[in-house]
C-alpha positions, -999 to 999 in steps of 0.1 A, spaced: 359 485 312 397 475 315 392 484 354 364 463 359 378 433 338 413 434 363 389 435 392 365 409 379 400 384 370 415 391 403 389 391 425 370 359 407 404 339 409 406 342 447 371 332 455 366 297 468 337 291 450 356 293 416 370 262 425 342 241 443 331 213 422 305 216 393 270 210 403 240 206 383 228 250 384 246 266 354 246 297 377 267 277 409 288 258 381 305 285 366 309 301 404 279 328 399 259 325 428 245 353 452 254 389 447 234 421 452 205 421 427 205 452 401 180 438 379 150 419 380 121 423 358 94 399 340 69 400 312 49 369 295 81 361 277 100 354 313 123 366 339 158 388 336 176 394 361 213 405 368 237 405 396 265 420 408 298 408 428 327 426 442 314 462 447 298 462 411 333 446 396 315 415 382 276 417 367 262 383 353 226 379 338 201 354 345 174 345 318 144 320 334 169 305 357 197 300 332 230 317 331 228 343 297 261 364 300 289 373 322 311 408 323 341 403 299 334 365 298 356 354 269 324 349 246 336 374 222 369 355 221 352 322 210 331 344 184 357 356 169 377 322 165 355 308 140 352 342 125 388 339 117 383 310 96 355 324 81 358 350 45 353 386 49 318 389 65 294 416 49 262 400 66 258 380 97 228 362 113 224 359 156 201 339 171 198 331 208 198 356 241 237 357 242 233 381 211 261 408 222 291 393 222 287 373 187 273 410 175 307 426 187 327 396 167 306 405 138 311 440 140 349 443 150 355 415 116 339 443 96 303 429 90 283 457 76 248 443 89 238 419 117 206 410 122 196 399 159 170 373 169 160 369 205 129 361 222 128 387 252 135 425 247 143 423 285 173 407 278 186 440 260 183 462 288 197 438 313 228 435 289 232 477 294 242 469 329 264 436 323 288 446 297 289 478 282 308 467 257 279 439 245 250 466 249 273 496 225 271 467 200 235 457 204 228 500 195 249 497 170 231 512 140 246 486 120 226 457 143 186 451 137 174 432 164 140 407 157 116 396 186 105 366 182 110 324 190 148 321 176 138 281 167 111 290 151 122 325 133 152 303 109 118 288 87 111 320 78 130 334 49 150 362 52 182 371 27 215 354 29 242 356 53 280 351 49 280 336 87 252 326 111 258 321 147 233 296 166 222 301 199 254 315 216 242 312 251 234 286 277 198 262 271 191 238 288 193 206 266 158 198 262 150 231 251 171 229 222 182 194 215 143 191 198 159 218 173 187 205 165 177 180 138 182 184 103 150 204 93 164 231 110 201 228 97 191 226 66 173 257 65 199 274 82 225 260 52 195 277 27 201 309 43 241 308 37 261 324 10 283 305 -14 313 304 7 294 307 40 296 298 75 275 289 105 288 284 138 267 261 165 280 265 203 265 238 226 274 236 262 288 204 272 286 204 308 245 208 304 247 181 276 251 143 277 269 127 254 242 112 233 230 147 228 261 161 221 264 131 194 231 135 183 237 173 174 271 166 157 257 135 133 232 161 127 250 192 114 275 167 99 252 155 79 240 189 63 272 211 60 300 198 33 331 208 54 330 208 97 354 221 118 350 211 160 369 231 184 370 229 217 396 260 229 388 266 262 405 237 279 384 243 312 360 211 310 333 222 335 329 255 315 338 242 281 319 247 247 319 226 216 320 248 189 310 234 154 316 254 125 301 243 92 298 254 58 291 253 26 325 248 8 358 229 22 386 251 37 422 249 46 441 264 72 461 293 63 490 300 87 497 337 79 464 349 78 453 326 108 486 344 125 480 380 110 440 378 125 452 370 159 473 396 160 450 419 147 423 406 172 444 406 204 450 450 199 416 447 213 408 411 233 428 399 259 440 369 232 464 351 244 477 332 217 489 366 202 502 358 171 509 325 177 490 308 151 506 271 161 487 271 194 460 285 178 453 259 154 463 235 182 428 233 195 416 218 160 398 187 167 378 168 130 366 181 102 336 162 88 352 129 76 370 125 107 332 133 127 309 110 105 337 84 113 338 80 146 301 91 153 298 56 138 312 35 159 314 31 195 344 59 212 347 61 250 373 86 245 406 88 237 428 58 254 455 84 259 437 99 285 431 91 321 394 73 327 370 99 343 373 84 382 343 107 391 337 110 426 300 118 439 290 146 410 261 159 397 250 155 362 267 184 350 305 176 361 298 144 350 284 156 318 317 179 309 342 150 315 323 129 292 317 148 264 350 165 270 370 129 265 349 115 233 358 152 218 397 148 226 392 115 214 382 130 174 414 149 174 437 147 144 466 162 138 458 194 117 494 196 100 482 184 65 451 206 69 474 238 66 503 253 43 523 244 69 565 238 61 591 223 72 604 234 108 570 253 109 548 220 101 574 198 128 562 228 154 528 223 148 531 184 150 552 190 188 518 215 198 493 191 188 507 164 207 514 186 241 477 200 239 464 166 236 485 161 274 472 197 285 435 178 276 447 147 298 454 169 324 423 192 326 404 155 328 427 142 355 420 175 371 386 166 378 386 127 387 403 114 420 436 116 403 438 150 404 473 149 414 487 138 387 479 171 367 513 188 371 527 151 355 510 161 325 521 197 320 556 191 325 550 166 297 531 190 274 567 216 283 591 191 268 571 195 236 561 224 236 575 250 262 564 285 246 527 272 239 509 304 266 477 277 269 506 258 292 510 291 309 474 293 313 473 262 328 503 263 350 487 295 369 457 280 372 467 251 390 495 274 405 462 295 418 441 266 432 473 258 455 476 290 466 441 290 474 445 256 490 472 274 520 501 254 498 522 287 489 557 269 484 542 244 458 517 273 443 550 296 441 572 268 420 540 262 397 538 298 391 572 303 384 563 281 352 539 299 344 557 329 343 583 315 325 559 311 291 536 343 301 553 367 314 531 393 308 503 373 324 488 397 349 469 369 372 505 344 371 522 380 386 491 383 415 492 350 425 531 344 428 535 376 446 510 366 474 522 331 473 560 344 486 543 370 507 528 338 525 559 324 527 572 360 538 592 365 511 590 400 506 618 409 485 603 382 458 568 395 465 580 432 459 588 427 422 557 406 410 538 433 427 554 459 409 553 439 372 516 442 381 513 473 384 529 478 350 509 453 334 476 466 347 481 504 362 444 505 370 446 476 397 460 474 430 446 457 459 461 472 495 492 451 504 510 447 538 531 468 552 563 449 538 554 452 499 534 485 507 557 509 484 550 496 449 552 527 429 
């Protein structure tokens, strides 16, 4: 699978359509159109159908017209996030289609029974051929999987569960938003443990912002203690995760920093270890929701306003929703054990993510340009935080992609600076220079490649052609 995931990175990060604008189709905004169909079959329950891209390097799955699961699409990364705040899980609950990658969270954290609800058995075979990964977990003898309506399935009693993941795939809003109310919540709550979680993922670029705010007053105002995050800092693909439960927690920073190191052995983690950028994307916990759910918040008046040129709903949708989460941000400091020089760190992180979030925004309005303003802003504060990497090659990337290779290559550079070790930043800079014919720069990004991922090489020109 490691081949297939370099493949799938490199090849997905140097097609155009990655970086088109959002448009309404779940499918087209998360660049997932076309490809050669391997999958395509229908029963009363609806239609699954998968497709592949790249010579059968990417596979993404289609359920009724909606966008279900992606190879080595990160979910498992945002499962096991709120897993890490979560107590030892011995039983965990699933419901939605996007069933696998929660499952392999569960699993991997130890959880010695999942139970699976989903509505179309379909969707299990078409997962076989998406992710291998995903389907190994779905057969795990360990998982039981249920057939039936997952809204309707949570009024029916059935044990207790020490974490409950809610519909972990994309819906369209109106399919959904009717079950979000809190009848349902509540019964979910009944079906905690003591010291139990529940995690709700809603997509925020297929949501408007008086769903979004609708859902949150809504599981708010059933679970005791709320946590929002919002990690991915990619608007247009972004997902507000709300965690509740049943009994108020506090951030620990050595187990939070033990469990991501733990985690990244096996997920391409970037955080590592680093617990400070970790807890970095902490947004409210439920005082800090109920308050400003309240009142009137167009967003944070840090940020840039959302400029939006002609968009479709679903662009439109992300920025929004994106800027009134940024704007319930609070500093997590006193929310941890946090000390001294540790606790000032934390404090410098916090306030360069909240300019990473400005920048993202900007990314996406008619002031794109002043992105790069931002990051260099976020460095000063916080120069080793690998999110800024992140960021840095993606931008680095999109100028690259946009026939700029000088301003791609010194944008890259920065992003090499903080990861190193960041195969993409390393495939990007080295075509950059070899644009600019730079060959003996090209040659040893090239070869740091090839260390970092031995599986992967595309066929270079003649100049950088001996990378051993």
């Amino acid at each position: 699978m490691k081949k297939d995931f370099v493949l799938a990175l490199m090849l997905a990060l140097t097609a155009p359509l990655v970086a088109a604008p959002l448009v309404a189709a779940p499918q087209v905004a998360l660049g997932m159109s076309g490809g050669k169909k391997e999958f395509d079959q229908a029963n009363d329950l609806g239609q699954v159908q998968v497709f592949s891209k790249f010579h059968g390097a990417f596979r993404y799955m289609v359920q009724d017209g909606l966008l279900r699961a992606w190879t080595d699409d990160g979910a498992t990364r945002r499962s096991l996030f709120s897993l890490i705040l979560s107590p030892r899980i011995n039983s965990a609950l699933v419901v939605g289609p996007g069933a696998g990658s929660a499952v392999d969270a569960a699993l991997f954290q130890g959880s010695e029974s999942v139970r699976v609800v989903m509505k179309n058995p379909l969707a299990v075979k078409a997962i076989e051929i998406v992710e291998k990964r995903y389907s190994a977990a779905l057969a795990d003898p360990r998982t039981k999987i249920t057939y039936a309506d997952p809204a309707t399935w949570l009024h029916k009693p059935d044990g207790k569960y020490d974490l409950i993941f809610l519909w972990p795939a994309v819906f369209k809003p109106e399919d959904v938003a009717p079950h979000l109310n809190t009848r349902t919540l509540e019964k979910v709550k009944g079906l905690l443990t003591p010291e139990g979680t529940a995690t709700l993922w809603i997509p925020m670029g297929l949501y408007s912002l008086e769903h979004l705010k609708s859902a949150m007053a809504n599981f708010a105002s059933v679970f005791p203690s709320v946590t929002v995050w919002a990690p991915e800092m990619v608007p247009e693909l972004e997902w507000a995760v709300l965690i509740g439960s049943t009994a108020p927690g506090t951030f620990d920073m050595e187990r939070t920093r033990k469990s991501l190191e733990r985690i990244s052995t096996s997920y391409r983690i970037i955080e590592g270890g680093n617990a400070t950028s970790f807890l970095s994307a902490y947004i409210t916990d439920q005082a800090g929701l109920e308050k400003v759910l309240k009142s009137p918040n167009p967003g944070a008046k840090t940020l840039p306003e959302a400029k939006t040129p002609d968009w479709k709903s679903g662009g439109t949708n992300a920025v929004r929703n994106y800027k009134f989460l940024t704007g319930l941000r609070t500093p997590v400091t006193g929310k941890t054990n946090a000390k001294g020089e540790e606790a000032k760190r934390l404090d410098d992180y916090f306030a360069a993510r909240t300019k990473m979030v400005a920048g993202r925004i900007t990314r996406r309005t008619v002031e794109g340009n002043k992105e790069l303003d931002y990051y260099e802003e976020a460095e000063l504060l916080a120069p080793d935080d690998p999110i800024l990497g992140v960021l840095y090659q993606t931008l680095g990337k999109d100028y690259y992609l946009g026939n700029t290779p000088r301003k791609a290559a010194y944008i890259l550079e920065r992003a090499k600076k903080v990861n190193p070790n960041h195969a993409a930043t390393r495939y990007f800079l080295g075509k950059a220079y070899e644009d600019m014919r730079r060959y003996e720069k090209a040659t040893p990004e090239y070869q740091k490649l090839k260390e970092l991922e031995p599986n992967f090489m595309e066929p270079l020109s003649e100049n950088v052609a001996d990378i051993k």
